[in-house]
C-alpha positions as CSV (number, residue, x, y, z in Angstrom):
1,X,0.0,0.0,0.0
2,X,1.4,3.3,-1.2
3,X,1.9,6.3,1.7
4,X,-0.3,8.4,0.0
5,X,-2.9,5.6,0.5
6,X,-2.7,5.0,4.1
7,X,-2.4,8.8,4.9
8,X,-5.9,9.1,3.3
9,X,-7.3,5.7,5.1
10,X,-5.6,7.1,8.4
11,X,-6.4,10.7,8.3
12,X,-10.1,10.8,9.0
13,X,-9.2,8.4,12.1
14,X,-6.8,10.9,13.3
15,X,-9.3,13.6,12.3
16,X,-12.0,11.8,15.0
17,X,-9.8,11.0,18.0
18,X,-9.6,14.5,19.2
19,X,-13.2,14.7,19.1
20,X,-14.2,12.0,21.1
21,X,-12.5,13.1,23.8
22,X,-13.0,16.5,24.0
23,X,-16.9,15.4,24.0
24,X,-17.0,13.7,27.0
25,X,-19.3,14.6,29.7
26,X,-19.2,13.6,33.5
27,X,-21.9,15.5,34.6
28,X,-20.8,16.5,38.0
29,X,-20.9,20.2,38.7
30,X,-16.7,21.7,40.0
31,X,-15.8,20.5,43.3
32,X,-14.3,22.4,46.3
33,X,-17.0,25.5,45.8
34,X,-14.6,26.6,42.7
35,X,-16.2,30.1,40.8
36,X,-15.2,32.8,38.9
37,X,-14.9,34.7,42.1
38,X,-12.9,32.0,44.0
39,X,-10.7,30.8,41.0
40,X,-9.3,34.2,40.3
41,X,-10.8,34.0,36.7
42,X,-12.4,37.0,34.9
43,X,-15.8,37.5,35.7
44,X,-18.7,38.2,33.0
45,X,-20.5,41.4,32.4
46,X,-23.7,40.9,30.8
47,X,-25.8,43.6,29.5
48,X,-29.5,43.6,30.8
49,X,-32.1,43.7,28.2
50,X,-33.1,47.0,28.1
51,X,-35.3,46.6,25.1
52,X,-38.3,47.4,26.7
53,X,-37.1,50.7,29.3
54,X,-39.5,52.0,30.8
55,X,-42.5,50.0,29.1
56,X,-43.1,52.2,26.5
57,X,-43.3,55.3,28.7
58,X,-42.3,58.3,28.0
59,X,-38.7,58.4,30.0
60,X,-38.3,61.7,32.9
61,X,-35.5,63.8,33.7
62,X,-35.9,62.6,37.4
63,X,-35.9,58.7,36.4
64,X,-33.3,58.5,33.8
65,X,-30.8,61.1,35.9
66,X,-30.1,59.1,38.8
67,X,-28.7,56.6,36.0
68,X,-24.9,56.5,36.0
69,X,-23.8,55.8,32.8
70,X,-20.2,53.2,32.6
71,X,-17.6,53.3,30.2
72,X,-16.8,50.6,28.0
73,X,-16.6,48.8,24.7
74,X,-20.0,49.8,23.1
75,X,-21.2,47.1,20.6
76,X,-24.4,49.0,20.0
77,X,-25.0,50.3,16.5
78,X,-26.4,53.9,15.1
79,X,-29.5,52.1,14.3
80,X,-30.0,50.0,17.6
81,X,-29.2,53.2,19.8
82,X,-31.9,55.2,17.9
83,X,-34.3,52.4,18.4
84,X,-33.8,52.0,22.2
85,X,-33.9,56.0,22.6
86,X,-37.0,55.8,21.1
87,X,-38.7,52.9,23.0
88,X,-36.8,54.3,26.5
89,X,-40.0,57.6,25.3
90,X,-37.0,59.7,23.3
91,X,-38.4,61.2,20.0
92,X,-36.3,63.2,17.3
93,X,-33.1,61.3,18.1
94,X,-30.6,63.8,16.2
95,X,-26.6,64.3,17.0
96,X,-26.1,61.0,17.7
97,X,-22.5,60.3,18.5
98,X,-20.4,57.9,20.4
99,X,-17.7,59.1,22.4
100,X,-14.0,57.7,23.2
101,X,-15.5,55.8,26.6
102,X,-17.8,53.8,24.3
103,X,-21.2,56.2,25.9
104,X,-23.6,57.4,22.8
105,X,-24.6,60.8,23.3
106,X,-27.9,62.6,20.9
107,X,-30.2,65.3,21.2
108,X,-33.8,64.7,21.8
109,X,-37.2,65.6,22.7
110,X,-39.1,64.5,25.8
111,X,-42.5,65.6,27.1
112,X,-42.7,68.3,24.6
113,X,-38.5,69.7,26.0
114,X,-35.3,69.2,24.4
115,X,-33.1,67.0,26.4
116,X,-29.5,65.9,25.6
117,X,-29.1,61.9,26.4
118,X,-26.9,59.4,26.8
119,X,-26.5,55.4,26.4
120,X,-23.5,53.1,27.6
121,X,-22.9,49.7,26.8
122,X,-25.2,47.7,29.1
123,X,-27.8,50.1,27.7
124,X,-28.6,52.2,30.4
125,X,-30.2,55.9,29.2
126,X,-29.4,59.1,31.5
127,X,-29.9,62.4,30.9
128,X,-27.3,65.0,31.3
């Protein structure tokens, strides 16, 4: 049998091995209490789903100011900020920027007054 043969009849074996192994499952949970917080290991920041602030209401200066807004990688796009402002009660979303901490900044109308807002990456709205 020629190399180029058994390479072909042995490389989808070889291909499989890895595979098996890495798919077995014990089912026990980590012993010894191990977590993120224990372990040293990074923990996870999530970011609530905020696609329904407020529940359709129109957002106040008094409810979205005590919102402190975080720096960070913002993954949100143009479009999905503008949608959010809107739903969070914002109307005539114009301006809309992102700055260097990753926090989206527009002008907008609220109640019938001009308010300047703001959006961070777990999107949390606060005016400012």
């Amino acid at each position: 049998m020629s190399l180029n043969r058994l390479t072909l009849l042995l490389l989808p074996l070889l291909a499989a091995a890895p595979a098996s192994a890495q798919t077995t499952v014990t089912g026990q949970p980590a012993t010894g209490g191990a977590s993120t917080a224990t372990s040293g290991g990074q923990t996870a920041v999530t970011r609530p789903n905020a696609d329904h602030a407020h529940d359709g209401k129109a957002a106040t200066t008094g409810t979205a100011a005590t919102v402190k807004l975080e720096r960070g990688t913002n993954s949100f796009t143009e479009g999905e900020v503008r949608r959010r402002l809107e739903k969070a009660g914002y109307h005539e979303v114009k301006d809309l920027k992102k700055d260097g901490d990753g926090i989206w900044h527009a002008s907008t109308m609220v109640d019938g007054k001009l308010a300047s807002v703001g959006l961070d990456f777990k999107g949390n709205v606060a005016v400012h």
